[in-house]
N, C-alpha and C positions, 0 to 999 in steps of 0.2 A: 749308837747310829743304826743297828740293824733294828731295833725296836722301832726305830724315828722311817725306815726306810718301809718296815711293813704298814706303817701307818698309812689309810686310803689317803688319799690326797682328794681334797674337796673337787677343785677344778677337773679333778678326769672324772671324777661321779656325774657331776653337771653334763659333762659334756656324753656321757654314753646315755645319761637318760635324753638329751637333748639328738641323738644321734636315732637316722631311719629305724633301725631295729628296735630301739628302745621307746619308738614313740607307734611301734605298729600294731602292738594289741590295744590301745587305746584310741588308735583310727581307725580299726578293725571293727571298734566296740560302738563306738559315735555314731555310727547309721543305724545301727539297730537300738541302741536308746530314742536317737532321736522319731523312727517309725512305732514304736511301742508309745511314746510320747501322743505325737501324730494321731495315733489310732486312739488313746485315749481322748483327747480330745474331741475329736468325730464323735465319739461314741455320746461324750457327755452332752456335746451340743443336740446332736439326734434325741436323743434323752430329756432336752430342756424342751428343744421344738414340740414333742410330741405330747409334753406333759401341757405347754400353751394350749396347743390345739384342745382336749382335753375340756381342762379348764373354761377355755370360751363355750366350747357345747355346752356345759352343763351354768353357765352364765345366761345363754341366752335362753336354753330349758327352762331356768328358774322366773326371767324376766317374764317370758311368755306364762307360764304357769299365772305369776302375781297378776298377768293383766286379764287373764280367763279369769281370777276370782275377782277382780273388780268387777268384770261386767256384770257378771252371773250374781255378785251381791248378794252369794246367802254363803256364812259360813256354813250350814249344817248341808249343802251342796258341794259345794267345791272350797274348802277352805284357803284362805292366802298361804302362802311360803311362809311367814314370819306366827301365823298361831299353829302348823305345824310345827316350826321349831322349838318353839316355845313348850309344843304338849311332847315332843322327842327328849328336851331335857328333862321333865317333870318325870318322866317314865326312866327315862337311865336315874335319875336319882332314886327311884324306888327301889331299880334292879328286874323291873319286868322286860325291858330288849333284852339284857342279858340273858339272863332265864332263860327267858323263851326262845331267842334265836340258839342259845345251847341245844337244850332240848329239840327243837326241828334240825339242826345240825349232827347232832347224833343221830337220829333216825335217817336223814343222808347219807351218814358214811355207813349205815350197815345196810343202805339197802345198795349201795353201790359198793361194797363189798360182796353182796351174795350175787348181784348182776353180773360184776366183772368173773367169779368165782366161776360161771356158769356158761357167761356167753361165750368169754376168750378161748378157752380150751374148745367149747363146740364148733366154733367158726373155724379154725383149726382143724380138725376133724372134718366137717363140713369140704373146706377147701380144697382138703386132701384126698379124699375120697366119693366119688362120684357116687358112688352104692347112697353110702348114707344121706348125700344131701338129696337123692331123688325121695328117701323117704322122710325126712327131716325138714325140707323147704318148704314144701304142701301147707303143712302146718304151723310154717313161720309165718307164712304170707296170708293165711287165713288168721290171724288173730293178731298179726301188725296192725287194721285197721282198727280195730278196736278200744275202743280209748281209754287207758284208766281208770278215768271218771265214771263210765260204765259198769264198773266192776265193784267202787262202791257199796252200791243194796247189796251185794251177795256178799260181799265180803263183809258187813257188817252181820248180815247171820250166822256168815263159819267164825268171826274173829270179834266179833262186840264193838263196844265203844274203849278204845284206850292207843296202844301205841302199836302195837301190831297191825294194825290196818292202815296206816301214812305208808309202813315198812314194806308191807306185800304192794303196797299200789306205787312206791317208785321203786321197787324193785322190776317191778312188769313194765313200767315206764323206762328202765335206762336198759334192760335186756336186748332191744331190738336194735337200738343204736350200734352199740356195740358188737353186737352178732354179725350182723351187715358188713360193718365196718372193717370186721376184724376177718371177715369172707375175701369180701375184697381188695382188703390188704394181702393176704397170703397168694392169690391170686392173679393181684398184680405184680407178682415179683418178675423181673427180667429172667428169663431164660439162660441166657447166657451167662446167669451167675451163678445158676445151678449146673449147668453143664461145665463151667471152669472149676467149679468145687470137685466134682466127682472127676473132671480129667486130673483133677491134682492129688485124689486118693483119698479126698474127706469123705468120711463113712456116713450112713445118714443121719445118726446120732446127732455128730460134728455141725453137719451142714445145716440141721434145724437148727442147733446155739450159736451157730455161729452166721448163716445165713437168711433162714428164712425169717427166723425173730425177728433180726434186726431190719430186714428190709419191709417188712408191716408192718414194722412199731407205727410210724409215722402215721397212718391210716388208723391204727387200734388209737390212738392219742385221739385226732379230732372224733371217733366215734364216743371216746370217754368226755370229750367237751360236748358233742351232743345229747350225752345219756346225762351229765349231771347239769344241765339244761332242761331238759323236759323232764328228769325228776324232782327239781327246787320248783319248779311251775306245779308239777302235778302234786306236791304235798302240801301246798296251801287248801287246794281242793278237799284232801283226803282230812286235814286236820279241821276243816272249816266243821265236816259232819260227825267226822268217825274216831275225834280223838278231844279229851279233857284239860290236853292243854298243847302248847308248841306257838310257832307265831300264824296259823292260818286259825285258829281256838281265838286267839287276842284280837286279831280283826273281826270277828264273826261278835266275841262277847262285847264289843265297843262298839257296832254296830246296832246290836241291841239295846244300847245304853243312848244311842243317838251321839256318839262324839265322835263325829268327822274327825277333827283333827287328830284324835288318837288312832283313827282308824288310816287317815295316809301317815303318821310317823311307822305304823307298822308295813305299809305298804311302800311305803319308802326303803324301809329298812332292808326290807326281801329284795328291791333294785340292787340296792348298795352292797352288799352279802354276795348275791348272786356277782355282781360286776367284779369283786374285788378276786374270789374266787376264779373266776374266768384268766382272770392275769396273774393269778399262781398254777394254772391249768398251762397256758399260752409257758411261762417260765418254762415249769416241769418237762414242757413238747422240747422247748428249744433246748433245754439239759441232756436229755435221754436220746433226743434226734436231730444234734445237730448239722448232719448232713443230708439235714431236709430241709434247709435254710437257703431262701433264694431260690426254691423251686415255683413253678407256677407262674400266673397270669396277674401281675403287679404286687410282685413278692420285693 
């Protein structure tokens, strides 16, 4: 009997988990499943909308494109959408997009490795110090107008014909973004976040890692989307004369050959590269800065 009397009894189980207390971490729990639910949802719809929109552009791009080469009526002028694609696959079955959008990809990331390398820390400096940028601005601003493309002829006498010369001319091309960008960030920081740091004992150390950084990221970010902008534009230029291969080399020797079509799959290719790029740039801002989300004028 005491064995039979320790035994739970089914019906008092039912009834304590059926009972307020037994059902409150689980009513507790039901609004925030179902707001995470919620919020997924939004997200994925915003996600399908946006990918439509999308889509339809580059629908009616393509449409309009196909009816510019009908009119125009010369393939070796404006070739249609459809002998484009057709010369896009003949070229990835070779392995020349790959290749070559490699190879001009590399030379991107090192020249936007020694621009970032360069300009972030000076803007910084810069920012900080009034001395220096009286002497340092002068000289930014006198050679910001200056185009890359400009630099070109000289540079093929200090650097030749090969991969060194795409590197130095978007290197000089995403410098100025950045420098700017990364001025005006530091800059812009509110006042009263540097005053609330030092009234609470953060030493200056502290308040650059832990303050100033973070309150420029945002501004260094869109200067790194404008520098590796006008360096993907500026090394087709630089590879068109002063280098033996990359994809501004593949436009230039298809050119010479007279084959349109292989001349926009490569020209195509440098859109699509650059665009995809852009939305792992766009990603990476929203990663690193997401309390810069929702700012602005139709954010």
């Amino acid at each position: 009997m005491p064995a039979l009397m320790r035994r739970q009894d089914p019906s008092a189980a039912v009834s304590r988990s059926n009972s307020p207390s037994g059902n409150r971490a689980s009513l507790d729990a039901s609004p925030a499943i179902a707001a995470r639910s919620g919020m997924r949802a939004a997200a994925l719809h915003i996600w399908r909308a946006q990918w439509f929109v999308v889509i339809r552009a580059f629908a009616v791009f393509i449409a309009l494109w196909g009816l510019a080469a009908y009119l125009v009526a010369s393939p070796l002028q404006l070739p249609s959408p459809g002998k484009v694609f057709s010369a896009m696959v003949g070229l990835a079955e070779k392995g020349e997009l790959l290749s070559h959008t490699l190879i001009s990809a590399s030379r991107l990331a090192v020249a936007l490795g020694v621009a970032t390398v360069i300009a972030v820390p000076l803007g910084f400096a810069m920012a900080l110090s009034r001395e220096l940028n009286a002497y340092i601005d002068p000289i930014v601003e006198l050679l910001r107008p200056i185009s890359g493309i400009a630099w070109i002829p000289l540079g093929l006498f200090i650097f030749g014909v090969g991969g060194t010369l795409p590197v130095f001319i978007m290197a000089y091309v995403a410098f100025f973004p950045l420098l700017l960008n990364t001025v005006d960030g530091v800059r812009g920081i509110d006042r009263k976040l540097l005053a609330a740091a030092e009234t609470m004992g953060v030493g200056p150390r502290a308040r650059m890692l832990h303050v100033v950084l973070p309150a420029s990221m945002p501004s260094v970010m869109v200067g790194f989307r404008i520098a590796f902008a006008s360096a993907w534009a500026a090394i087709i230029a630089a590879e068109l004369i002063g280098s033996p291969s990359g994809l501004g080399f593949a436009i230039e020797w298809y050119r010479q050959l007279l084959m349109s079509p292989k001349v926009f799959s490569f020209i195509v290719l440098i859109g699509a590269v650059g665009y995809l790029c852009d939305l792992v740039l766009r990603a990476l801002q929203r990663k690193l800065t997401p309390w810069s989300e929702g700012m602005g004028i139709g954010a």
